[in-house]
N, C-alpha and C positions, 0 to 999 in steps of 0.2 A: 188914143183913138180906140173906137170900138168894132169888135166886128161880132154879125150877125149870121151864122150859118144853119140853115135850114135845109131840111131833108124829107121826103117820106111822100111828095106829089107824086101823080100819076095818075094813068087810066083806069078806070073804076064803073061795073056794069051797077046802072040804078037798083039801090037797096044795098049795095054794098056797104062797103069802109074803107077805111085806111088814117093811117095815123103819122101826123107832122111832127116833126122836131124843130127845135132852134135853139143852138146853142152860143152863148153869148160869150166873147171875147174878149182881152185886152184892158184897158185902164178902166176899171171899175171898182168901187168906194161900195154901192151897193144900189141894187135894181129896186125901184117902186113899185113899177109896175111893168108887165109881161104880157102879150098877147098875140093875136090875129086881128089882118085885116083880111080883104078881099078885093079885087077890082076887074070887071069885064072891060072889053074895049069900048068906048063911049060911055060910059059911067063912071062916078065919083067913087073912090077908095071909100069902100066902109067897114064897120064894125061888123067882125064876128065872136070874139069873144078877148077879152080881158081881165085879168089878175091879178090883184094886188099882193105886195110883200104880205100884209094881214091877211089875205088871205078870201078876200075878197071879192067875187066875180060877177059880171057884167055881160050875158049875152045875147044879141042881134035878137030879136023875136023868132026870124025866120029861121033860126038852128037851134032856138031851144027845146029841150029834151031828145035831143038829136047828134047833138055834139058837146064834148067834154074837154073843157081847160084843167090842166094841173101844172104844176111846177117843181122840178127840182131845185131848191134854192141853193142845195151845198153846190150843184155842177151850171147855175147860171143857164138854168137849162126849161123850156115849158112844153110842152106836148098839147095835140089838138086832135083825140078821140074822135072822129067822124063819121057817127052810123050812120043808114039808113038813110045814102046818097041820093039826091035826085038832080037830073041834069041841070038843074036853076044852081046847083051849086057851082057848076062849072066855073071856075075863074084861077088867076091868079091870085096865091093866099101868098101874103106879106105877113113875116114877124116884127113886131115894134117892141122898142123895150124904152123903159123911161130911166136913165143910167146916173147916177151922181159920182162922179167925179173931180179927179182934183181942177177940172178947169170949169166946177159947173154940175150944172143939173140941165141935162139936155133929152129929145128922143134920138133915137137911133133904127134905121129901117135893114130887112135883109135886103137879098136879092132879087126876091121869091122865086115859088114855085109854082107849076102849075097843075091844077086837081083837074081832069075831064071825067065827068058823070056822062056817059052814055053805053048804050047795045050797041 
């Protein structure tokens, strides 16, 4: 099994930052790919950013040049840079990872956390 443990939510006055972690756990061969989601209530979970083992990133419109994907790959670990908050950011951010293992190539979600943008 995998586990996903994320850190670094909270309250946060508009123009702020703050910075997420996730650190991934457990039976793993080797991670593909690393990311953020996002999800308000009555809304579909979507993309904020993702990163591939190459090294490769992918983010939402609405957070680019705003927010920043990296990844530790020795500690199975990715971080989500978040300037320049605005309360539309407000949600719950979910980390996903795409994990290959000996039963498989599967996703894996955290727990999330949750980011509030506002005064």
């Amino acid at each position: 099994q995998v586990q996903l443990l994320e850190s670094g939510g909270g309250l946060v006055q508009p123009g702020g930052s703050l910075r997420l972690s996730c650190a991934a756990s457990g039976s793993i061969f080797s991670i593909n790919a690393m990311g953020w989601y996002r999800q308000t209530i009555g809304k579909q979970r979507e993309l904020v950013a993702v990163q591939t083992s190459a090294g490769i990133t992918n983010y939402a419109d609405s957070v680019k040049g705003r927010f920043t994907i990296s990844r530790d790959n020795d500690k199975n670990t990715v971080y989500l840079q978040s300037d320049s908050l605005k309360p539309e950011d407000t949600a719950v951010y979910y980390c996903y990872a795409f994990v290959e293992n000996w039963r498989g190539t599967f996703n894996y979600w955290g727990q999330g956390t949750q980011v509030t943008v506002s005064s």
